[in-house]
N, C-alpha and C positions, 0 to 999 in steps of 0.2 A: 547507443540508439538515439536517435535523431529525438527531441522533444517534440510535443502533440502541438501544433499550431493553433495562435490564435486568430478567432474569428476577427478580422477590421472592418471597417467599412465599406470599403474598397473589395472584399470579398464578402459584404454580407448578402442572404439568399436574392433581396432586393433586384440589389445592384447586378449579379451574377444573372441572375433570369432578363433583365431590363437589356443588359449589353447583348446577350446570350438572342434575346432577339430581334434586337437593332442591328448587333451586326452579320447575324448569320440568317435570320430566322423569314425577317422581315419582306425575305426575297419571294418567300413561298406565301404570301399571301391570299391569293386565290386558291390555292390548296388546303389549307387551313380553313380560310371559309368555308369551301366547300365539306371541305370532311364537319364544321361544325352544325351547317343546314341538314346533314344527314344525321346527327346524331341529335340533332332536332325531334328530327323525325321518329326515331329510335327511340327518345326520349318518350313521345306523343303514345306511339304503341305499346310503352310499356307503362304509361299512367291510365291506358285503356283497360289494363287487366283487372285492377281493383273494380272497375266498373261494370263490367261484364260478368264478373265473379256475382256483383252484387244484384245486378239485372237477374241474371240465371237463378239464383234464392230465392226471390221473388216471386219471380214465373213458377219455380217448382211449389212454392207456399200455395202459389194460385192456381195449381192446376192446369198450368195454360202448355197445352200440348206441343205449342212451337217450339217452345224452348229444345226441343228434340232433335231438331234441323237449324231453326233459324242461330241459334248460338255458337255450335260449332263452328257452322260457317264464318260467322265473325272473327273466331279466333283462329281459325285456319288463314280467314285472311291477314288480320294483326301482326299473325305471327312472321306470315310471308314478305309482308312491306318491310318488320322490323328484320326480317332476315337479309333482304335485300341490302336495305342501307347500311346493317353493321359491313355486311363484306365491303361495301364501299368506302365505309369510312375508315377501315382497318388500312386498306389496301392506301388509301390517301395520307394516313396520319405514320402510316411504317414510310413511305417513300419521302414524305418531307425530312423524317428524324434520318433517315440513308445519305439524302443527300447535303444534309443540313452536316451530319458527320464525314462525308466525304469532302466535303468544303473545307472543312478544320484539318483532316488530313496531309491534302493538297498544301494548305496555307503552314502547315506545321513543317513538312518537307520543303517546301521553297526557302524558307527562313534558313533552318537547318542548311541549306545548300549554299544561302547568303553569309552564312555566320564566318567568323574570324576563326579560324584555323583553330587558335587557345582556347574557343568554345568547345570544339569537341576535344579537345586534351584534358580541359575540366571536368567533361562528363562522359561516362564510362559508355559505349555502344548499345550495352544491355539496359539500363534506364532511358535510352534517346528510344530504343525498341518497344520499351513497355509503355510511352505513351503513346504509339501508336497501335496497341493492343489489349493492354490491362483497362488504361487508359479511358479507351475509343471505347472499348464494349460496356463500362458504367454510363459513359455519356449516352451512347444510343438507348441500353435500358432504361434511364431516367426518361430521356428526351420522348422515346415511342408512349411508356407512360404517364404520362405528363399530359403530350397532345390525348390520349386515350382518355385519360383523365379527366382534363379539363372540356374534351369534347363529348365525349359521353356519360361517366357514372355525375359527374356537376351536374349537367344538363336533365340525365334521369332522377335524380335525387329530389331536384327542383321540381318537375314536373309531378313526381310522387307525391311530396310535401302537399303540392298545389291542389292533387287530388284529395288529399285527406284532408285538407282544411275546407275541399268543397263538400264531401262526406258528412264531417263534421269538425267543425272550427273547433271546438274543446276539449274533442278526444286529441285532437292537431299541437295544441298548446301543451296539453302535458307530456307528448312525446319529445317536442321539443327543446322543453326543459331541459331535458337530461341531458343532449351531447353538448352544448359548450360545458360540460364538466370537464369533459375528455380532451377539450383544447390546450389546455396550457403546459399541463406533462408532455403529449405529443412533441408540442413544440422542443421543451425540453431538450427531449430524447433526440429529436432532433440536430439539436447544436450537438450533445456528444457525437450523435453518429457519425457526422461529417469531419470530426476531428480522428475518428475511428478507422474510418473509410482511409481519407488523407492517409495515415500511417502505411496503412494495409496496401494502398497502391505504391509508396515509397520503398516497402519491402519488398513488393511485388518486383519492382525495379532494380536493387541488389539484387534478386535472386536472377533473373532473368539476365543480369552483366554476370552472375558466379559462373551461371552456365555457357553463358557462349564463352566464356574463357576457358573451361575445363573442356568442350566439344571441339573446340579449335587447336587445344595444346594436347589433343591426347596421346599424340606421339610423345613428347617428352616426358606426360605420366607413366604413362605403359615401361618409357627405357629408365627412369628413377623409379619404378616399382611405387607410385606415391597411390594408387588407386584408393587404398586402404584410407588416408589421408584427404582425400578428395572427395569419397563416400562420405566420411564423418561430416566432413566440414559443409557438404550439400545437406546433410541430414538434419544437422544444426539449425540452417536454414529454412529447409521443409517446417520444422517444428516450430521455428521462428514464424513465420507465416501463419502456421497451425493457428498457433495464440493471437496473432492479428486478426486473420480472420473470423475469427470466434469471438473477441470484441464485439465485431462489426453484426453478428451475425444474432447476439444477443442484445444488442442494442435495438436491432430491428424487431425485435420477439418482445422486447418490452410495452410497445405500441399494443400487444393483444389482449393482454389484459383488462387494457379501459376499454378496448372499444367493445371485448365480448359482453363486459359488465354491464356494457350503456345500451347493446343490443335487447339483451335479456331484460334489463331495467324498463325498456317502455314495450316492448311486448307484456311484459308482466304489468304494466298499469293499464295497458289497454283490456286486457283480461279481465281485470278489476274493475275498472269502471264500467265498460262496457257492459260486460258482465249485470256487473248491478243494474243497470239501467233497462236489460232485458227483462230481468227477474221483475223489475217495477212499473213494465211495460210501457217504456218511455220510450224506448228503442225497438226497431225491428233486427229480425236474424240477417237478413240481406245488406242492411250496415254497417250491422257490426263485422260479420263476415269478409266484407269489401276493403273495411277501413283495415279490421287485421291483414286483409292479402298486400295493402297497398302498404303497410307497416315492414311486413317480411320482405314484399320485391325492395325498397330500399334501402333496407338492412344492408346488402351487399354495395352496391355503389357507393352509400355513405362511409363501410368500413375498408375501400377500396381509396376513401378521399381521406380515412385516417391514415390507412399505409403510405402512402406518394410519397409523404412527408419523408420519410426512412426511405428510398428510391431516388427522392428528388437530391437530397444530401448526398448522399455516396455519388451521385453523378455530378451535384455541383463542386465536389472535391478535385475530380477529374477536371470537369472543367475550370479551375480554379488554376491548377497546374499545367493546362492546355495553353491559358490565356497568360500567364508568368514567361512560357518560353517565348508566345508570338508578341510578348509585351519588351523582349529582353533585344537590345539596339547591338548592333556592330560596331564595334572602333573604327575597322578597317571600311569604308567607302569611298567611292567617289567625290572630288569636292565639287561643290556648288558648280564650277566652271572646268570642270574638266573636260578638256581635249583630245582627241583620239594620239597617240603615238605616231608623229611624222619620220619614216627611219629614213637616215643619210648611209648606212653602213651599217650601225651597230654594236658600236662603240662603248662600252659599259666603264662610268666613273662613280669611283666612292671619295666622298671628300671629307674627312676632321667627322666620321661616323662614329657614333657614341652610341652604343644600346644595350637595356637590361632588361632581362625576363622580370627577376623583383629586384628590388630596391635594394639590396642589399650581396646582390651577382651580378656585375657590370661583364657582358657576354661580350662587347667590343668597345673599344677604346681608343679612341680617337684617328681611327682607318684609314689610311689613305691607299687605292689601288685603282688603277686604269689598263683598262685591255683593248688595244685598238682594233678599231673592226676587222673581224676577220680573222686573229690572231688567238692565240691559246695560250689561256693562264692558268696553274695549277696553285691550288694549297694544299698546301703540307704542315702537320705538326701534329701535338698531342691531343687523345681527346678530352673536350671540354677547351681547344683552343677558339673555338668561334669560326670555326670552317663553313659549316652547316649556317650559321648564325644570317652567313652573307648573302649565302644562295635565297634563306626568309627576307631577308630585306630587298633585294632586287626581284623577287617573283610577290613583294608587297605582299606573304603572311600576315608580315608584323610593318610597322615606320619607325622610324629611329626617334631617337632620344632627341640629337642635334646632330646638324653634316646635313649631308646631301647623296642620295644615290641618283644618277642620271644614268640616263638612255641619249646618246645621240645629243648630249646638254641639255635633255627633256628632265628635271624634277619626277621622278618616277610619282610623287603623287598631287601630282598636276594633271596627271594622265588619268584617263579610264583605263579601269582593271581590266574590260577585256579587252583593248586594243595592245594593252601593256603584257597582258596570257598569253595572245595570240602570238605576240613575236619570240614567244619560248617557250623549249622542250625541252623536259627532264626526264633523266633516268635515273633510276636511282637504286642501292643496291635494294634495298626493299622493293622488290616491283608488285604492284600491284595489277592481278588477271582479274575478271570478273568470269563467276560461270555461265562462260557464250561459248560462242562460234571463237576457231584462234582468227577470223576474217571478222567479226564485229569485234575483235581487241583489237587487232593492228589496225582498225576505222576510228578508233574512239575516239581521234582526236581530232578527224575530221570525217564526220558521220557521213560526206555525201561523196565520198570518195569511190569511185568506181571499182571491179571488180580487177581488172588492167591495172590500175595504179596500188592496190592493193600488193597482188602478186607482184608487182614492181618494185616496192619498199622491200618487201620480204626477199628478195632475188638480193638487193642491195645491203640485206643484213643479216645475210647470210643463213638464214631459213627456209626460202624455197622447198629445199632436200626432204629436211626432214616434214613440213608440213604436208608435202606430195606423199610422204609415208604414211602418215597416221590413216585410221581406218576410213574417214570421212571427207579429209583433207581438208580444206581453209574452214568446210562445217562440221568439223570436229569440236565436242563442246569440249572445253581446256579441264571440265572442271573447279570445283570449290578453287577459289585463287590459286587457278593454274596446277592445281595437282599429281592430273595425267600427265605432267610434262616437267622432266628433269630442270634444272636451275639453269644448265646453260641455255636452252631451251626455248624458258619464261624470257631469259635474258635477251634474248635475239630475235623477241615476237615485242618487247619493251623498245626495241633499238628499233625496230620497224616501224614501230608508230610513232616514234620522233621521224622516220624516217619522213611518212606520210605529212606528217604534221608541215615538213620542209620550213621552220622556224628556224631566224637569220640568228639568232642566240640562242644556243646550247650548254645546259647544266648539267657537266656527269657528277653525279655522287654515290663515291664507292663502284662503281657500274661494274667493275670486273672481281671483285675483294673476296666472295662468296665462290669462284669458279676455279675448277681443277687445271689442271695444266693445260690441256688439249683442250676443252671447253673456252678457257680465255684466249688461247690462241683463235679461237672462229672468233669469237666476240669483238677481239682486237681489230681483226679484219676489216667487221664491219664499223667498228667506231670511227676507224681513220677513213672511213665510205663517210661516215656519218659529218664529224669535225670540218671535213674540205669543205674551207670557204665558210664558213664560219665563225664568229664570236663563239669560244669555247669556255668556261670557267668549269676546271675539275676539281675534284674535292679528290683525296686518297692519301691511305697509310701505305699503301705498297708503292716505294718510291721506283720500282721498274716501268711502271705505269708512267709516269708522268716525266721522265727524262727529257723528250722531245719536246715536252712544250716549250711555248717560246719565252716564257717568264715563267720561275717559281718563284711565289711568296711563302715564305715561312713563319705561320701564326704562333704564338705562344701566348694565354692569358689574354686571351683576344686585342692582343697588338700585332703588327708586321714588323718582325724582327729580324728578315733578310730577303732580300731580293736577289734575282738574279737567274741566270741560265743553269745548268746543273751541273756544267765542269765548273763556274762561277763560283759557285758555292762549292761545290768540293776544296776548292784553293782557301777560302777563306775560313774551314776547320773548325765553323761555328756548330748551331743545334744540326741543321740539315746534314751535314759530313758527319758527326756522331751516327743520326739513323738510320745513315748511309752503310757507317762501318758496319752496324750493329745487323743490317738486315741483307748485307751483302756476305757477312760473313762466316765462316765456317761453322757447323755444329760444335758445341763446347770452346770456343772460344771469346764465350762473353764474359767468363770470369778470367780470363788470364792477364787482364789490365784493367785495373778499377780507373776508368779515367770520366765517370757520369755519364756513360755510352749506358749500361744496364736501367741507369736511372729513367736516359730519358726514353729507353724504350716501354721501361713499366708505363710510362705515361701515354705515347704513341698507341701503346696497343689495349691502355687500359680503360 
């Protein structure tokens, strides 16, 4: 379990509330005003109660008949001004904290969008989710009470005060004694809460990644029978949570103590004194009457400005961890002088290319490969050869260590990443559907693509057929990543929108590896639709695949360890001719000659 964080400077409540509306806040200025003139107002009507209360004793002491009419009226009206402007200023101070949260939102997902690939491989989908909802809903609670806060129960608390010291100045003083007692614990409790909070939303974040991984695999629980196992291990976490939250939840509960104490404590002196003061006829009933009501109305707003504190924490915990991801920089950008991608053809060179994931796995090794435009290169080799590694380096995932990858003799990172995106399309065996239309997938790559060129690609990748089938046809929604539709399927709605994309460099990886026999036969179809004319680089373990192209490189240990055409290699009886034998040949005949053929398939396919 992750240790409770310490408060720095850098996150203390200060700083947090200061940037909190410098940078987000500041925009809604005239909102904020406004909601705080109304709660002005608010304020004004509810420090009239004491007065009228005390008016009305008076008049009843004195007999004065009006009080019968002329009072209600006052407070009917009182009431109606104070009712008016709360809704306005609710409605004003909800809509700044909406959009003030919708801003951080926006700004949370564009980053996320900008991040380096390795950002989201270090953070699980289900934590990048629960900031945008465990997250987002403490922010908005704090933020709507905060503004509520500081624009109304402050404002009435003040204006109470104000009347009681007009009431009477020294009955005013001994009330106010009592609550800075209650300041300093509050605070307190405070710094734990936020440390509480923090945890409670970090858990909140494994539980919310346990689950989209157990809702997305439950086909493979269901066929290993692990349901039982899956139960527990969610349950664990429920319970986990349980105990987080229950922290958090008596941390806030601590706060009531002092402040019912500090409540009850100057009600009870006002009693007292006040009290006496009648008994000794120093005081009238209509004072003390007044000063008690205007005691009780600010009871709640002041013990409304004890709570924030517990409110404010748990959402500046959120925002704390809002502002770490929008604070967290890219590797991979643009440089200072980057230039759009000029293509002459499209020609793709790796030169003396060195690259490690960590320091201690060197993923390629000193690379050298050229595929002239237009032409088609395959790799082949074991997994964990750095096949996948190159396809990252030239589509700029990742940058190399030292070498060069060029486009056309362009430094791929000399160039703007989207001029360098645009000139290529990948498929890959993973294909990725969103649940739309199968007519906004095969658009995705080029959103303003017509409905003609749409049905175009799909004609050229050999879908047509079956999308004219389905019940909706191109607005048929595919389903959760492509669900309602078989592997071949996804595969040739994937090929289609490279299709669409018409990008002069083409990445297959894996693209046919997942497909049945008849399935890759349509798929084939359309690839060699696809390839013509072309800058091709394929990736693939099934060496049937990749025969025709016009170079194979053969990776091992992320070096290039043979080159050549594939009767080329067949002659030379290196790694490729092994994989060759081994996957061309007979059922049970992998043991009948030990000659490192078994070996190097456990590698190839492991």
């Amino acid at each position: 379990m992750q240790d409770s964080p310490q408060i720095s400077r850098t996150d203390s409540t200060g700083h947090l509330i200061g940037r909190m509306w410098r940078d987000w806040m500041s925009a809604y200025k005239p909102r904020v005003a406004m909601a705080v003139a109304l709660m002005i107002v608010v304020a004004a009507a509810s420090a009239a109660y004491p007065k009228l209360i005390e008016t009305s004793v008076d008049m009843l002491e004195a007999k004065n008949a009006n009080v019968v009419w002329m009072m209600p009226l006052a407070i009917i009206l009182v009431t109606f001004i104070k009712g008016i402007a709360s809704y306005g200023q609710s409605v004003l101070s909800q809509s700044v904290a909406l959009r003030v949260i919708n801003a951080i939102q926006k700004a949370m997902f564009a980053h996320l969008m900008a991040a380096d690939l390795q950002a989201h491989h270090e953070t699980s989908t289900g934590k990048l989710i629960s900031r945008f909802t465990n997250d987002v809903n403490l922010m908005r609670d704090a933020l709507s009470r905060t503004l509520t806060a500081m624009a109304r129960d402050f404002v009435t608390a003040a204006a109470l005060i104000g009347m009681m010291f007009y009431l009477d100045w020294l009955l005013a003083i001994i009330v106010l004694v009592t609550f800075p007692l209650a300041g300093r614990p509050i605070i307190r409790i405070g710094r734990r809460l936020r440390r509480a909070s923090s945890n409670a939303q970090t858990g909140m974040g494994d539980l919310t990644s346990n689950l989209e991984q157990a809702f997305s695999g439950i086909r493979l629980i269901k066929s290993y029978r692990m349901e039982e196992y899956e139960r527990a291990r969610a349950n664990d976490l429920f319970d986990h949570i349980y105990y987080l939250v229950m922290k958090t939840v008596k941390g806030r509960a601590r706060t009531y103590p002092f402040l019912e104490t500090i409540g009850g404590s100057s009600v009870a002196a006002v009693l007292a004194y006040g009290g006496w003061r009648i008994l000794s006829g120093t005081g009238t009933l209509g004072e003390f009457v007044g000063f008690l009501a205007a005691v009780i109305l600010a009871y709640q707003p002041i013990r409304s400005l004890g709570n924030l504190n517990s409110a404010l924490q748990e959402g500046l915990a959120a925002v704390q961890r809002s502002f770490d991801l929008l604070d967290s920089h890219a590797r991979i950008v643009d440089a200072p002088n980057a230039r759009d991608l000029v293509l002459k053809g499209g020609s793709v060179s790796f030169e003396k290319v060195t690259f490690a994931y960590a320091r201690d796995k060197t993923a390629l090794n000193a690379v050298d490969l050229r595929i002239p435009a237009g032409q088609s290169v395959a790799l082949v080799g074991p997994s964990g050869a750095g096949k996948s590694t190159v396809m990252n380096l030239l589509l700029r995932f990742n940058d190399v260590d030292s070498g060069t990858v060029a486009i056309d003799g362009q430094d791929v990172r000399t160039l703007t990443m989207a001029s360098l995106r645009d000139s290529i399309a990948l498929v890959s065996q993973d294909i990725t559907l969103f649940n739309d239309t199968v007519a906004a997938n095969i658009r995705f790559g080029r959103p303003d693509a017509t409905d003609a060129q749409v049905i175009a690609a799909a004609r050229d990748a050999a879908a047509h057929d079956f999308v004219s089938a389905l019940p909706d046809g191109y607005d048929t929604m595919v389903g959760n990543r492509g669900s309602s539709l078989s592997g071949g399927e996804r595969q040739r709605i994937a090929i289609a929108r490279a299709m669409l994309k018409d990008a002069p460099i083409l990445l297959l990886d894996e693209a046919t590896s997942a497909l049945d026999a008849e399935s890759e036969q349509q798929v084939q179809i359309a690839l060699e639709r696809l390839t013509a004319n072309r800058t091709t680089l394929v990736v693939a373990h099934r060496l049937a695949t990749v025969m025709n192209a016009d170079q194979i490189l053969v990776m091992d240990d992320g070096r290039v360890v043979e080159t050549g055409t594939h009767g080329e290699l067949q002659e030379r009886d290196g790694l490729y001719a092994r994989l060759s034998r081994l996957q061309f040949r007979e059922p049970g005949a992998i043991s009948t000659k030990d000659d490192g053929t078994a070996a190097d398939a456990e590698r190839a396919h492991g």
